[in-house]
Steps between C-alpha positions, in 0.01 A plus 500: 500500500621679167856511397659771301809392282835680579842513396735576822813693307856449699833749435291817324794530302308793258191568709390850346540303179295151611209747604488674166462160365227360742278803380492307116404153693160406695577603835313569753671594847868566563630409867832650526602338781895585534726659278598149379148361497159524308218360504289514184149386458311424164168465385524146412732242459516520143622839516777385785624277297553665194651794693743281669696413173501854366654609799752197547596647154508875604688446822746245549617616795218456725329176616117482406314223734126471445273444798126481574375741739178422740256820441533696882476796368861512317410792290368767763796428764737567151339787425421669835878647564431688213469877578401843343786673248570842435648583204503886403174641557317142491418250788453123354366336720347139573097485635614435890762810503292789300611805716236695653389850398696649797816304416532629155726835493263779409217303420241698350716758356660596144817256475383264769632103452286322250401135622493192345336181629655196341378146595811316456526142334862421585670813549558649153338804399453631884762709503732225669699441183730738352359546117184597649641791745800629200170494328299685668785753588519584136140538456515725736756732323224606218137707559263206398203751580268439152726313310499154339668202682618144379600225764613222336567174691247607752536221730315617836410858341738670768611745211136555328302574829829745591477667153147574563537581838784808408211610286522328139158533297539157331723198574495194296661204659582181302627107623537201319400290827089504548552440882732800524223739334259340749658600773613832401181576415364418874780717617375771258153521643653458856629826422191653327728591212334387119751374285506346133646145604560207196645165475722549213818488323699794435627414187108428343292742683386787269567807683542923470755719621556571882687852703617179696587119516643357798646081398628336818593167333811327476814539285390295239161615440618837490715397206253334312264723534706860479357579160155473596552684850669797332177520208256487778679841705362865337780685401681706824307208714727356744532079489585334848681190457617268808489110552879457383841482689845688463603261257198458271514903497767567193275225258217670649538842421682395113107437468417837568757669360263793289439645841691680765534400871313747735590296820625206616425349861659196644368297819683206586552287188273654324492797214209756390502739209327766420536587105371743252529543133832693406306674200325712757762687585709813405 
């Protein structure tokens, strides 16, 4: 029988933090077991391994144990608790909980819940994690209807799909990680919804102008890449930024500090944005 490597993680000292890491590293499943245990499966050994040490380094104050896992079916028992999310006027959902027609409130008419079918990898990008709903909150303050959108950091394409589901004429989403496009692009057709999906780096890809660019990365990459972000938003075009905490947020928002703050949203520990350029106004 196969065996999946795994790294059992003891006292989540940080856990919102650990699983904003785990999206950068080969995983495959989480199992969160407890609120003091996880279970986290990789692809291969190789990648267990080399996770292990950055995240000995990372957090201290947990214990990291690795284990090999027979293959009975790990990943659908982890993922089967997972249920359908409303956020606004969007329903993310996973394949087994899509809502039926005469579930939705007012299906069929003018303002009726949009839904989303995401199949979920381990979790993140389903509407489960807190990024994605501040996210898709803040989308949800603007009329996409015909304009231009950017998702950058794609992961599962939770933003994209929801983008063009609200009505946006063209969304381009980009991710550095092949396997990440892969799959959003599955959840894309899943949806029926066409969208302009690339492996790429942000700070290479030649790119115009759009009415709006969503970045749900982390503090970090937000910093680095602030510059770029702000030249790739049209001028009055709101710029969604989320993937930091409370305390990255002052060093955060020096990098942006040519625009103004529209709104700010917090969800447990973590902080979204939503900027514009200060030139645009009065």
């Amino acid at each position: 029988m196969r065996t999946w490597p795994a790294i059992d993680v003891h006292r989540l000292s940080e856990p919102d933090l650990l699983q904003a890491a785990l999206t950068d590293l080969d995983v495959v499943a989480v199992d969160e077991r407890s609120d003091e245990m996880w279970r986290v499966f990789f692809g291969s050994t190789a990648s267990r391994d080399g996770a292990l040490e950055l995240l000995r380094q990372d957090f201290p104050a947990s214990d990291f144990t690795t284990v090999d896992v027979a293959d009975e079916d790990w990943a659908a028992r982890s993922q089967s608790a997972l249920r359908a999310v409303r956020i606004g006027n969007l329903i993310v959902a996973p394949p087994w909980d899509v809502p039926s027609r005469a579930a939705i409130p007012g299906h069929g008419a003018i303002g009726a819940p949009h839904v989303v079918v995401i199949q979920p990898s381990m979790g993140f990008g389903t509407g489960h994690h807190a990024t994605t709903r501040l996210c898709l909150a803040a989308l949800q303050q603007f009329d996409v209807r015909g304009s231009t959108v950017l998702d950058v950091g794609t992961g599962s394409g939770v933003l994209a799909i929801a983008a063009r589901r609200l009505g946006a004429a063209r969304v381009i989403a980009i991710d550095d990680d092949p396997d990440a496009v892969q799959s959003a692009r599955e959840n894309a057709d899943a949806n029926g919804t066409p969208i302009d999906f690339r492996v790429a780096d942000l700070r290479r890809i030649v790119l115009s102008r759009f009415d709006l660019v969503l970045a749900n990365l982390t503090g970090a990459l937000l910093m680095q890449t602030a510059g770029r972000l702000q030249d790739l938003t049209a001028p009055r075009g709101p710029l969604i930024l989320s993937g930091f905490t409370p305390g990255e947020e002052p060093a955060v928002l020096a990098s942006f500090a040519r625009l103004r703050m529209l709104d700010r949203a917090q969800e447990d520990d973590w902080v979204c944005v939503t900027l514009r350029q200060e030139a645009v106004f009065e």
